[in-house]
C-alpha positions as CSV (number, residue, x, y, z in Angstrom):
1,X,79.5,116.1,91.9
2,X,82.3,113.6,91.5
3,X,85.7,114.8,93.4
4,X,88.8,114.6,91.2
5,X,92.2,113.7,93.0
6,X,95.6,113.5,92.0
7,X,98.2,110.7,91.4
8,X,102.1,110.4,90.3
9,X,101.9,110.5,86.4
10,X,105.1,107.7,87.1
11,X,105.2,106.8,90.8
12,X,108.0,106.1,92.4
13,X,107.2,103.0,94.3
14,X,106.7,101.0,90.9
15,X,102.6,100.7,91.6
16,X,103.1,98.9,94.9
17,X,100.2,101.1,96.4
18,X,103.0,103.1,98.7
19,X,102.2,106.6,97.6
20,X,99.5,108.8,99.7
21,X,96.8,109.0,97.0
22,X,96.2,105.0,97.9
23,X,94.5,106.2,101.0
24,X,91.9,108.5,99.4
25,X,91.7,105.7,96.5
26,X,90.8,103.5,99.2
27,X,88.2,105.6,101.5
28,X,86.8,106.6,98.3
29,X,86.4,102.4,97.0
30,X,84.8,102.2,100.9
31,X,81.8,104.7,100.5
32,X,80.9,104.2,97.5
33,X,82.0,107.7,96.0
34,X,83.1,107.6,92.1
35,X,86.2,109.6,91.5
36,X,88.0,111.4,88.6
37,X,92.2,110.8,88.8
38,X,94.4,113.6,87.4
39,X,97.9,112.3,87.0
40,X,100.9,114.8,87.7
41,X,104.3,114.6,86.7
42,X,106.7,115.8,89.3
43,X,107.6,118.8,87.2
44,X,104.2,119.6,87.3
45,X,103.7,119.4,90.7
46,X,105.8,122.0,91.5
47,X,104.2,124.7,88.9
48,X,101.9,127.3,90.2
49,X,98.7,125.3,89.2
50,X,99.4,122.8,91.2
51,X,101.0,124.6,94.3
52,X,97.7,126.6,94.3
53,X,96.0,123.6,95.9
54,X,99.0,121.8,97.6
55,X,100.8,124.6,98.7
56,X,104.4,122.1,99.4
57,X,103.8,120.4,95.9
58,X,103.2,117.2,96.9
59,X,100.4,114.5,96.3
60,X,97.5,113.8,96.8
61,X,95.1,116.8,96.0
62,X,91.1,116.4,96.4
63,X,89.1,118.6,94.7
64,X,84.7,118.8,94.4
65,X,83.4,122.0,93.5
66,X,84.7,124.6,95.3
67,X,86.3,122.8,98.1
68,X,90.3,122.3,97.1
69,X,92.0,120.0,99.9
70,X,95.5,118.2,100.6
71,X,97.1,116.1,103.1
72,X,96.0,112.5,102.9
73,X,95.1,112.5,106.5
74,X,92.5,115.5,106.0
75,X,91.2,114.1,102.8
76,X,90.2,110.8,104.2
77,X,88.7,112.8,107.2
78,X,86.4,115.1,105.1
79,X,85.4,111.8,103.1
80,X,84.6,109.8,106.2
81,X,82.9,112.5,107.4
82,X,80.8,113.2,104.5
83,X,79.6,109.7,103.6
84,X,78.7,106.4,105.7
85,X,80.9,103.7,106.1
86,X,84.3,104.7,107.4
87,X,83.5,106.9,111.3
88,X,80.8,104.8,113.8
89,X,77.7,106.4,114.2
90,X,78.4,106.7,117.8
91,X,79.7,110.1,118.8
92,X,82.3,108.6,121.6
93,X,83.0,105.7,119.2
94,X,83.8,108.2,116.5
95,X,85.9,110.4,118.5
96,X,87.8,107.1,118.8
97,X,88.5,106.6,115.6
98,X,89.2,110.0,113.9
99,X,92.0,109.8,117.1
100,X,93.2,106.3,115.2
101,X,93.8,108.4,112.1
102,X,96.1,111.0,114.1
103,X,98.0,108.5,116.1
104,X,98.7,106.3,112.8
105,X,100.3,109.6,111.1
106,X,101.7,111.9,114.0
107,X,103.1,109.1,116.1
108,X,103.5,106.0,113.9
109,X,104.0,107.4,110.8
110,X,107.1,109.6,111.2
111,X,109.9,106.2,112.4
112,X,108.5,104.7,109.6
113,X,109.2,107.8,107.6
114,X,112.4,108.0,108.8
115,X,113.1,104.5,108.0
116,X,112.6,105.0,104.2
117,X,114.9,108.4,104.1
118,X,117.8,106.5,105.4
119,X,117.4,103.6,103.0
120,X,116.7,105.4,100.0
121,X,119.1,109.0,100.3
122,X,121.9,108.2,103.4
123,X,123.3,104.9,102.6
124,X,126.7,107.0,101.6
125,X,126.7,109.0,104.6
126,X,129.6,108.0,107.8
127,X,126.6,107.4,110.0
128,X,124.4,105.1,108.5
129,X,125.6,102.2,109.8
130,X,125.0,104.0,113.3
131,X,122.3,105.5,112.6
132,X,120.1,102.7,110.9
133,X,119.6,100.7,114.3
134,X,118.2,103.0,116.0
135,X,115.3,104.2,113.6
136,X,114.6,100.4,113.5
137,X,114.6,100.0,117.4
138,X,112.2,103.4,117.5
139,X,109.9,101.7,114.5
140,X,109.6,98.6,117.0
141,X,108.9,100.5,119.9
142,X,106.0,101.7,117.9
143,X,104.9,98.3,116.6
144,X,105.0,96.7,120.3
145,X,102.7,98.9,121.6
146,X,100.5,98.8,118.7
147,X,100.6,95.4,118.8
148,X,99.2,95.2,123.1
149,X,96.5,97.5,122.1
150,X,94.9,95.6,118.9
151,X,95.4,92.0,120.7
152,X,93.3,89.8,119.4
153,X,90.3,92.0,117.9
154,X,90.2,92.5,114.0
155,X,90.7,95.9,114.2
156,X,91.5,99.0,116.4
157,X,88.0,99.9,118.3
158,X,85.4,97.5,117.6
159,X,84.1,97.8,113.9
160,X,86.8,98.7,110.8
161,X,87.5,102.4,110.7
162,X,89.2,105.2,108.8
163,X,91.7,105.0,111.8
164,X,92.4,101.1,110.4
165,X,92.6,102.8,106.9
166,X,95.0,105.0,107.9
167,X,96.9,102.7,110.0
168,X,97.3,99.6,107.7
169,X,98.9,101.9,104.8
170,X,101.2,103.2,107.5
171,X,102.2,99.6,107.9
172,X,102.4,98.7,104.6
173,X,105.1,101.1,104.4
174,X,107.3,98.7,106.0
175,X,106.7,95.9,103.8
176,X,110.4,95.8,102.4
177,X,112.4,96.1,106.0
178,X,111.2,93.3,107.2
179,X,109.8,94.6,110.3
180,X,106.3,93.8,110.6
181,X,107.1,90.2,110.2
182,X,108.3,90.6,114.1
183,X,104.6,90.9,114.9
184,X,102.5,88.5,113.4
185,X,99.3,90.2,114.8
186,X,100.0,93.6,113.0
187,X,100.8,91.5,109.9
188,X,97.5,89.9,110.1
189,X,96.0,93.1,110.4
190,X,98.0,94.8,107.9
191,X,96.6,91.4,105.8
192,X,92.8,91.7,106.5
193,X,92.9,95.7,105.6
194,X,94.6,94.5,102.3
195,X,91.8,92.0,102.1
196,X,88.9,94.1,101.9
197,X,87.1,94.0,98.4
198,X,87.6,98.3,98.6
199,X,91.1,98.3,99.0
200,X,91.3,95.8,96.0
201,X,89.9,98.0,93.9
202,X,91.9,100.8,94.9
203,X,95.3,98.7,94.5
204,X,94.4,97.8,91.2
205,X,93.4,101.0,90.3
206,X,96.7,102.3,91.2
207,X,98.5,99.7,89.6
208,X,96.9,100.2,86.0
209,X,98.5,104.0,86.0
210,X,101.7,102.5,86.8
211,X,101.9,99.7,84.3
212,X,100.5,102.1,81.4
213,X,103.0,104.5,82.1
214,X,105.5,101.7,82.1
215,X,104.2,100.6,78.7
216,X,104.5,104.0,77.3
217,X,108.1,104.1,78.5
């Protein structure tokens, strides 16, 4: 059965591959798995029939049968556990990397997060000028340590991972601040994920619904 998820009818980040259905596009393009895309408009995703299957009317949804799932994170989890390719056969090894996938959304994610509320809805506010160091300086704590622990290795723990899926579009998110360019290791990272003949396929695919909604005005 082929899963269907969904996408921004018009997303906001102009088909640079920022929004969350990216990640499932990509661990999808990884294994192999064919997929149906049903676009949303943001009206739509907060109506009943969407809420039904993401409760906060948000995106991405994954749907295959009866099985009805959201949150990025858990998507690309059930997909990489489902099909070869994206966890290491090796119990310890895959423990590993399923705890990749937690640490690049509950601890890398969220000053990155952060980063992209401040630019985009509290430039007017008294504090920003205040305020906007600091989520920076949090943000480059993050990417330091990230940073000691890859070294010099391709990716996270040995062989690429869903937790280097995860990760990398975490990091992408920071491509307009500037930041990763302080660490030319996680940019290189960030650059071999980007790379990968799957997550070409997923950009592009991406990109198409932009630039046909943009053509239909």
């Amino acid at each position: 059965m082929i899963p269907t998820i969904t996408a921004f009818a018009q997303s906001p980040d102009r088909g640079k591959g920022q929004a969350r259905d990216m990640r499932v596009r990509w661990a999808l393009e990884e294994v192999g798995q064919a997929y149906d895309v049903r676009l949303v408009s943001f009206t739509e995703m907060k109506q009943a029939a969407h809420r039904a299957v993401h409760p906060f009317g948000q995106i991405p949804t994954y749907e295959e049968g009866d099985l009805a799932l959201f949150e990025s994170g858990a998507i690309v989890l059930h997909i990489a556990q489902q099909h070869a390719g994206l966890l290491p056969d090796d119990p310890n090894a895959r423990a590993r990397a399923i705890t990749w996938m937690f640490a690049a959304l509950s601890t890398v994610e969220p000053p990155i997060v952060d980063l992209g509320v401040a630019l985009l809805l509290e430039r007017d506010q008294p504090w920003y000028a205040q305020r906007l160091p600091i989520v920076r300086d949090r943000i480059r704590v993050r990417l330091g340590e990230l940073a000691t622990r890859l070294g010099d290795a391709d990716w996270l723990d040995g062989a690429f991972s869903a937790g280097d899926l995860m990760m990398v579009t975490v990091l992408r998110r920071l491509n307009i601040s500037g930041l990763l360019d302080e660490y030319p290791s996680l940019a290189a990272y960030v650059a071999r994920g980007e790379a990968r003949p799957a997550f070409q396929r997923a950009f592009d695919a991406q990109l198409t619904v932009f630039n046909d909604a943009s053509k239909r005005g």
